[in-house]
Structure formats: C-alpha cells, structure tokens
matplotlib code that plots the C-alpha trace (Angstrom):
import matplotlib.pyplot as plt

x = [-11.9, -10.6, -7.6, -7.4, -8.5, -10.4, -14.5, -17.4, -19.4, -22.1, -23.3, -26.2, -29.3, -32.4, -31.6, -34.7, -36.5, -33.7, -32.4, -29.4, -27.6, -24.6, -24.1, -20.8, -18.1, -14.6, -12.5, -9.9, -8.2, -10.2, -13.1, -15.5, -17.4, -20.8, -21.1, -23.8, -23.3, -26.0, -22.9, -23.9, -21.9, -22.2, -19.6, -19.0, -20.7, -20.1, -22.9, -22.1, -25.5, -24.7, -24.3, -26.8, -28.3, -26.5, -27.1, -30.5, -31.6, -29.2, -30.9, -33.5, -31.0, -29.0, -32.1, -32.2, -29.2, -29.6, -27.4, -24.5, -22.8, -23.4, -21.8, -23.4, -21.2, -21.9, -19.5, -17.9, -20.1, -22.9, -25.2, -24.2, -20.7, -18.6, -20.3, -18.2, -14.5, -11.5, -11.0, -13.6, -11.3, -11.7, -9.0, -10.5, -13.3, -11.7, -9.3, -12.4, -13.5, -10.0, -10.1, -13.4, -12.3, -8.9, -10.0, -13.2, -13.8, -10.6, -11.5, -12.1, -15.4, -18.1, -18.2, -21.5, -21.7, -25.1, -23.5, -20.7, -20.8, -20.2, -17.4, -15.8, -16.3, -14.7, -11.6, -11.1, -11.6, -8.9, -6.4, -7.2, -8.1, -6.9, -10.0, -12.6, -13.7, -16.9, -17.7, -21.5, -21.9, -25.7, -26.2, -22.7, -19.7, -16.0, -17.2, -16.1, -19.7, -20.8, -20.6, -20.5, -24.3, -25.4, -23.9, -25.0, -28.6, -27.8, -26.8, -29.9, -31.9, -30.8, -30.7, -34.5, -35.6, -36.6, -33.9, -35.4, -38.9, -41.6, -42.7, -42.9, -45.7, -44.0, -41.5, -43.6, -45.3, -42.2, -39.9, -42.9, -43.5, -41.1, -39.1, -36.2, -37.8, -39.4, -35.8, -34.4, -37.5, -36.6, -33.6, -34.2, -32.5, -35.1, -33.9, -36.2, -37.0, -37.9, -36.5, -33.0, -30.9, -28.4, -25.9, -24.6, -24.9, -21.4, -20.3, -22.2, -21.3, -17.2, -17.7, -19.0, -16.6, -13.8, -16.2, -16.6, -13.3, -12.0, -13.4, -11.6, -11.2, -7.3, -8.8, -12.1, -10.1, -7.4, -10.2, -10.0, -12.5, -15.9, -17.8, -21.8, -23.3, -26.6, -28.9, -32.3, -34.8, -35.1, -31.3, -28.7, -26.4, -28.2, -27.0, -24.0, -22.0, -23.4, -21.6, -18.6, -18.3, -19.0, -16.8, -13.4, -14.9, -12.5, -14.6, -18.1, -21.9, -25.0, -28.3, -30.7, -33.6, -37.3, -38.2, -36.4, -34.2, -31.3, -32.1, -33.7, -32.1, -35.6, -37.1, -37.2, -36.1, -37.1, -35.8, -32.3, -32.0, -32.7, -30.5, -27.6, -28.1, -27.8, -24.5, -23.6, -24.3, -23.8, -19.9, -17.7, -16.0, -17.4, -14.4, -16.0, -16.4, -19.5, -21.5, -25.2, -28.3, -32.1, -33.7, -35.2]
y = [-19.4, -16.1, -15.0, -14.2, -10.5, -10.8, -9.3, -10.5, -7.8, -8.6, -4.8, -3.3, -5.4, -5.6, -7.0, -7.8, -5.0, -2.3, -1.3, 0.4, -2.6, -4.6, -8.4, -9.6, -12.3, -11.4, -13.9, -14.6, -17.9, -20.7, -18.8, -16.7, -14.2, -12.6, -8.9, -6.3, -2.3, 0.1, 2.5, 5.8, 8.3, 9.1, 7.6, 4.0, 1.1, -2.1, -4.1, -7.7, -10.4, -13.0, -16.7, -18.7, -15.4, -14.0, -10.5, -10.5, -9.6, -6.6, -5.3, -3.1, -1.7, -1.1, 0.5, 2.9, 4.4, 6.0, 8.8, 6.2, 3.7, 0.6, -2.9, -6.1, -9.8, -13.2, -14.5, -17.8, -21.0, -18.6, -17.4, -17.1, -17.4, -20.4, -23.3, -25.4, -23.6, -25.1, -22.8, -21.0, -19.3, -15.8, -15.0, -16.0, -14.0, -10.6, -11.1, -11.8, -8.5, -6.6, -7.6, -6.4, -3.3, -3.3, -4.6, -2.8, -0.1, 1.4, 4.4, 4.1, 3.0, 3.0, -0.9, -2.6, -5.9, -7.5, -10.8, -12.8, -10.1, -7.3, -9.9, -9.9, -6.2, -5.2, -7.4, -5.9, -2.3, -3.6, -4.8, -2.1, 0.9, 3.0, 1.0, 1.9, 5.3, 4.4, 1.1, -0.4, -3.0, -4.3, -6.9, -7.8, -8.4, -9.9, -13.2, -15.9, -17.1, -19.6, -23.1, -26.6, -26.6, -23.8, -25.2, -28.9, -26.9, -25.0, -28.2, -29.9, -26.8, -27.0, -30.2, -30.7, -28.4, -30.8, -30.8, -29.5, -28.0, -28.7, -25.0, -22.0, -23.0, -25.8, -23.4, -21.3, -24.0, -25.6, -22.3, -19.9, -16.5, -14.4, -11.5, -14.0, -16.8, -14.6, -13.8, -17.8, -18.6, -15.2, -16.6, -20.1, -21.3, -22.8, -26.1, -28.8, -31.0, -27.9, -24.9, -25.1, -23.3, -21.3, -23.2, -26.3, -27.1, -28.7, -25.9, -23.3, -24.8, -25.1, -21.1, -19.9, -22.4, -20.1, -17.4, -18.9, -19.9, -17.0, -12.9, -10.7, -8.0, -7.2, -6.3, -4.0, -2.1, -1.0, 0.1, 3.8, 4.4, 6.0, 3.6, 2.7, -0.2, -1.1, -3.6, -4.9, -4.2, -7.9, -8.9, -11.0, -8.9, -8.2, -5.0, -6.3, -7.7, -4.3, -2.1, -4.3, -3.9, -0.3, 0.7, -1.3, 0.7, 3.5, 5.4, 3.8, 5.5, 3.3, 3.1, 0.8, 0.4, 0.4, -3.1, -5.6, -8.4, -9.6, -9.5, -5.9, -5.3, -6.9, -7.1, -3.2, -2.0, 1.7, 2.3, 0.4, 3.0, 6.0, 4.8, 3.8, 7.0, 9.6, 8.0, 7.7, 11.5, 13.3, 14.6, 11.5, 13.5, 11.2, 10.0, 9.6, 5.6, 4.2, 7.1, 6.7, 7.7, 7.5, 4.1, 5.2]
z = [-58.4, -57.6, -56.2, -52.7, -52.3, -55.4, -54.9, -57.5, -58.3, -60.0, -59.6, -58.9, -57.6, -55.5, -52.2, -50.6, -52.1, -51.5, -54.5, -55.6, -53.4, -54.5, -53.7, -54.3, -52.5, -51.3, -51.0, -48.1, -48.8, -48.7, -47.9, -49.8, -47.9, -48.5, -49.1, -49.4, -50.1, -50.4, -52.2, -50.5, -50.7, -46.8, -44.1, -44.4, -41.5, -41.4, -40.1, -38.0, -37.1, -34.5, -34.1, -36.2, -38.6, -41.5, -43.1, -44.1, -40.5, -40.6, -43.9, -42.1, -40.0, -43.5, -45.0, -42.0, -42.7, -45.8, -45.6, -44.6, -47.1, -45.5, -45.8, -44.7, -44.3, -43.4, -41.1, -42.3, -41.8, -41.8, -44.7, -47.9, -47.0, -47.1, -45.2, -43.2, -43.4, -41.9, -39.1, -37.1, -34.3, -33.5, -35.2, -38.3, -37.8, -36.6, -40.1, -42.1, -41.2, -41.2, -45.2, -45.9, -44.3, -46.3, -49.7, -50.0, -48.2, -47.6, -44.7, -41.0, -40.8, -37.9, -36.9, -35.7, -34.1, -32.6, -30.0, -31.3, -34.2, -31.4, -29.8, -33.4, -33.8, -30.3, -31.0, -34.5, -32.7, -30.4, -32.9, -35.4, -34.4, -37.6, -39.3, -36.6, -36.2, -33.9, -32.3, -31.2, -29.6, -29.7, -26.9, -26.8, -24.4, -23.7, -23.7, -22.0, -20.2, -22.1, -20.8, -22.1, -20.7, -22.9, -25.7, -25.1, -25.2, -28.4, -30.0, -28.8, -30.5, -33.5, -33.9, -33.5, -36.8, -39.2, -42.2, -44.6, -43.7, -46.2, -46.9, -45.1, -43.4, -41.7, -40.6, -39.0, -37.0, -35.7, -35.3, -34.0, -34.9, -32.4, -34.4, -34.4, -35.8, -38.7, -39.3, -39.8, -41.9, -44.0, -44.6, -45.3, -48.4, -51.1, -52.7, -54.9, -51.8, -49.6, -47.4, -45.6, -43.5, -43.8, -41.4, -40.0, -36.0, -35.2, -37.3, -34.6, -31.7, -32.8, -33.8, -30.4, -28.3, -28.6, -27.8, -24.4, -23.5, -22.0, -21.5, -23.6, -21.4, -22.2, -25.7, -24.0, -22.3, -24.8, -27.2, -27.3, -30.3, -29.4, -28.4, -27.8, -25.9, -26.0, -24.5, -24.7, -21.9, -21.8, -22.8, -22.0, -19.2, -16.4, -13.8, -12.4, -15.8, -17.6, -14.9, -15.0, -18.6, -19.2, -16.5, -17.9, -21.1, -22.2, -24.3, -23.8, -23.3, -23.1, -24.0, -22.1, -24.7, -23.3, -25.1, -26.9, -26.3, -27.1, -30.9, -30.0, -33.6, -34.7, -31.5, -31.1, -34.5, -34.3, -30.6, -32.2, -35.1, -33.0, -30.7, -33.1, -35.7, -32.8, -32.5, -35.8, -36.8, -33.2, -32.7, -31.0, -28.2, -24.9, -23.0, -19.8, -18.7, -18.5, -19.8, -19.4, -21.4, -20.4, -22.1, -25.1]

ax = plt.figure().add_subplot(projection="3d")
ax.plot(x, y, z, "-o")
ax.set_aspect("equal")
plt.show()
C-alpha cells in the first residue's frame, strides 16, 4: 500500500494507442485513484467523464489537445479507481480532484467536467479558485433535478445488463450501438468468465443522490474563473434552465453545438474540440454574463 499522497508511476505507456501517456494511481486515503498524463509540456487540463463512464471516453478529447498537458481520472466507484469506497459525497469527489491538482500537477490548470464530472468541476472552481484558471462545463449544471423516479429508472437500467456479457458481441446486441454504448463496451473489463463493467449500480445511484439533493447555486455564482458552458443540440437543459444558469454565471459564454447530446463529447466529438480549444487557447478576458456564441 502506499502512503496517502503517494502516485505509481509506472511511466511511459500506450494508452489506447496514444503513446507517450502515463498510467499511474494516486492515492487519497482509502482510495486509489486512476490517472492518465499525456506529459506535454503546454498548459495543464484536467479532464472529468460523468456518472457511469470512466476516462477512456475522455481519451479522444485528450488526444485532441496535443499542445496541452492533459490529465485524465476516474472518479471513485468508477473505472479503474477504487470500486465501492466508503464515502461517495460530493465532498469526496471535489477533494479527489483538489489532490490530483495539488500532488501532481501543481499549477492552475483549465478544469473540464462532462455531467456530474462538470458538477464536481464547478464546485472545485468554487472552493478553489487558485487551482482553476478556466472552467468548462460540457452538459452540465448546479444540480439538484434529479428525482427518486429518475433514479429508481437508472437503477432499473443497469440492473438489466447481463453480469458479465459473454463477448463483445453480446454487448453490442444488448447495449446497442449509440456513441455511448460503444463507449461502455470500450471500456468493459475482460475477466476468464467474460466482459464486465467498470462499476457497481447501488454504488451509482448513492454517487448521484447527493447530486440531486439540492442545486448548488451558492457555489455557481461565486465562481469568478473564465468559464465556458456547452450543450448538446439534443441535451439535457432545455431554454429556460440554460438561461437561468448562464445568467447567475459570473464569468460564463456558451456554445450551443449543432448536433450532439448530452455525451456530445462522443456524440459530436469535432464540434466539442473546436468548441473547447477556441477556449482553451483564445485570451480569457469575457466578464460579461451569459455570453453567447453562434452553435457551431
């Protein structure tokens, strides 16, 4: 075991064909947690996936970035990460991430978070801002909109994949072929009686329960860091909660993408990086509320 703080390196590797990437743990108490860095020499970003996915489905948004150093890390009870941890508050997750930023970057870096890894990367903007120099939030929000409905149905969801599939081809039967199924199967972990995945449903459904207990909008609206929202053509927020939010915003433009959903990520991945990079490398000097962009 290492001690707390403590990364393993193993160096080097290929990482789904990208090479020059490093996969290594950190550990934060009890709980190890997943790291990949391409180790550019550009600005650091710190990629976050959603509820139920784990890095690999950030790697193309990684490999797009290539003048960037950029980090990847599955959130506890997600991945590659520890499985079922002890505690799966928010609070958990927004320290998770405050470490990586401490104990292995060390700079301000640009933070992106795609759903509950956007809700983890706002809050962490919010509580520290000297490690955020930009904020993106990729179909995300304050929260606080799930119900125990919606999460009766994610339960119900998950609990119908067969455990484990036979091959890939079973997979792909049962999951589909949409850009976020491709991204579970991609991900499955291969064991001697067949494919698994990479999470545990009680485990999902207690780590997006605190996500909808309550909107974080004392934390939206003290983040002063430059900020960029974007949705999917075909996303969660409709009109209404996407005005709401951008104008409480302090700092905030927007891109509406032309396609996509809310994984748009993989849905729309070349709209997503032009979007994102013309953020990344154009100055940060917006502080108008609610800025808009044309969909791109």
């Amino acid at each position: 075991m290492f001690a707390a703080g403590a990364a393993k390196r193993p160096g080097p590797a290929t990482q789904n064909g990208h090479m020059g990437t490093s996969e290594f743990t950190v550990r934060r108490g009890p709980v190890e947690l997943y790291v990949t860095d391409t180790a550019g020499t550009g600005s650091p970003v710190v990629l976050l996936h959603g509820l139920a996915g784990s890095s690999t489905e950030m790697l193309a948004t990684a490999r797009a970035l290539p003048h960037h150093r950029v980090l990847t890390m599955d959130a506890r009870g997600h991945g590659r990460s520890t499985r079922r941890p002890d505690d799966v508050s928010r609070e958990a997750h927004v320290a998770d991430v405050i470490h990586l930023l401490e104990s292995v970057v060390g700079e301000p870096v640009a933070l992106v978070g795609q759903s509950m890894g956007g809700h983890t990367a706002l809050l962490v903007a919010s509580a520290r801002p000297d490690l955020v120099d930009r904020l993106v939030l990729l179909e995300a929000g304050v929260g606080g909109d799930g119900t125990a409905e919606s999460r009766a149905g994610m339960r119900q969801f998950f609990g119908s994949w067969p455990t484990p599939f036979a091959d890939r081809s079973e997979a792909e039967l049962f999951l589909g072929d949409s850009a976020l199924s491709r991204a579970w199967i991609d991900d499955l972990e291969r064991r001697p009686d067949g494919l698994w995945r990479r999470f545990d449903t009680d485990i999902m459904i207690a780590t997006i329960e605190p996500v909808d207990a309550r909107a974080r909008w004392d934390e939206w609206t003290t983040v002063a860091v430059p900020t960029l929202a974007v949705f999917g053509r075909d996303g969660m927020f409709d009109a209404v909660a996407k005005r709401d939010f951008l104008r409480r915003g302090r700092r905030v433009q927007h891109v509406d993408l032309a396609a996509g959903g809310h994984d748009a990520h993989l849905e729309a991945h070349d709209l997503w990086v032009t979007a994102l990079t013309a953020f990344l490398d154009g100055p940060a000097t917006s502080t108008r509320r609610g800025r808009s962009t044309d969909p791109v």
